[in-house]
N, C-alpha and C positions, 0 to 999 in steps of 0.2 A: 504494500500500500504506500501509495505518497505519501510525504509529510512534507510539509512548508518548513521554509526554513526562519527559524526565529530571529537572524538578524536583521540588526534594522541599520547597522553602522560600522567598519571596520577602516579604522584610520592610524596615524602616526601623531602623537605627544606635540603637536607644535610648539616650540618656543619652552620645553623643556630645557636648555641649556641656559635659560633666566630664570626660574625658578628651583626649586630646595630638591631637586630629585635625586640629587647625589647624596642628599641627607639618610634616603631611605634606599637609596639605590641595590644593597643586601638584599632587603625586602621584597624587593618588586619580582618577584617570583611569578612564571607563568600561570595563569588565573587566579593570581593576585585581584582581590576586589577593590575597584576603584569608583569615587562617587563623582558624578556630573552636578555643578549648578550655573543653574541661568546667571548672566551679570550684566542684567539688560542699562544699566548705569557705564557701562564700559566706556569709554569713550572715544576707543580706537573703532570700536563692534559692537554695535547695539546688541547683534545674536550673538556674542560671546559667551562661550560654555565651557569652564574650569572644568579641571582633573584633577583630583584630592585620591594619595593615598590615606585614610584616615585623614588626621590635621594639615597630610600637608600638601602643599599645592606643585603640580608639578608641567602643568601648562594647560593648552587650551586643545579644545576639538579644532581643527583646522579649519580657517571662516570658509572656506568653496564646501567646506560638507555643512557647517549647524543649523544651516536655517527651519528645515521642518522642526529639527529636535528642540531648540531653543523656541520657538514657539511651541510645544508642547510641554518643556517643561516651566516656562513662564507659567502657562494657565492650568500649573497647577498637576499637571500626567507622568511625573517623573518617578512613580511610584510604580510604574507597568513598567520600567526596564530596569536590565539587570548590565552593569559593565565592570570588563575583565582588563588585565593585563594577556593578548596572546600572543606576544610577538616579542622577543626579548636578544636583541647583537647590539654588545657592547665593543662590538671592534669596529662597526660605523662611527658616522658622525654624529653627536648629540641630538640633533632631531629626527633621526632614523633610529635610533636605538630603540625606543618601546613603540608598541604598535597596543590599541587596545579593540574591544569589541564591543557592541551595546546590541543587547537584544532584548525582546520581549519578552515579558516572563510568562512561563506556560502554568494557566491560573485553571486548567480544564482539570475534571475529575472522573 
């Protein structure tokens, strides 16, 4: 049988080499969970959408992907996805090194 595929997002840490991910960078282990928030205040990018392992901040969804997601998690929807660390070479450049994934979360019984 088919089954649909749950993602909804697979991108690269933008502008992780300004932010604290070398802090946690031990950490960030392959499906490592990482959280998304809207920063509709941005003022580079109105759809600006942070990457948080735990407290800390480790860049952005990259602006050519946020715009549905950032308007979903603006009003409020950010609760129906789930995001991972899936993609983990630290012998690239800083903004190629982690890649993550956002899917939806399967709520069926």
């Amino acid at each position: 049988m088919y089954e649909r595929s749950r993602n909804i997002l697979d991108c690269h840490i933008a502008g992780f080499n300004y932010y604290d991910g070398l802090d946690v960078l031990k950490k960030l282990k392959l499906g490592a969970v990482v959280t998304l928030k809207s920063e509709p205040e941005n003022p580079y990018d109105p759809n600006a959408i942070s990457i948080y392992y735990k407290t800390t901040k480790l860049g952005y969804v990259p602006r050519a992907k946020n715009a549905l997601l950032s308007d979903l998690l603006y009003f409020g929807y950010g609760s129906v996805f789930e995001a991972r660390i899936n993609a983990r070479n630290l012998e690239t450049h800083p903004e190629n090194q982690f890649r993550i994934v956002v899917k939806i979360k399967d709520n069926r019984r």
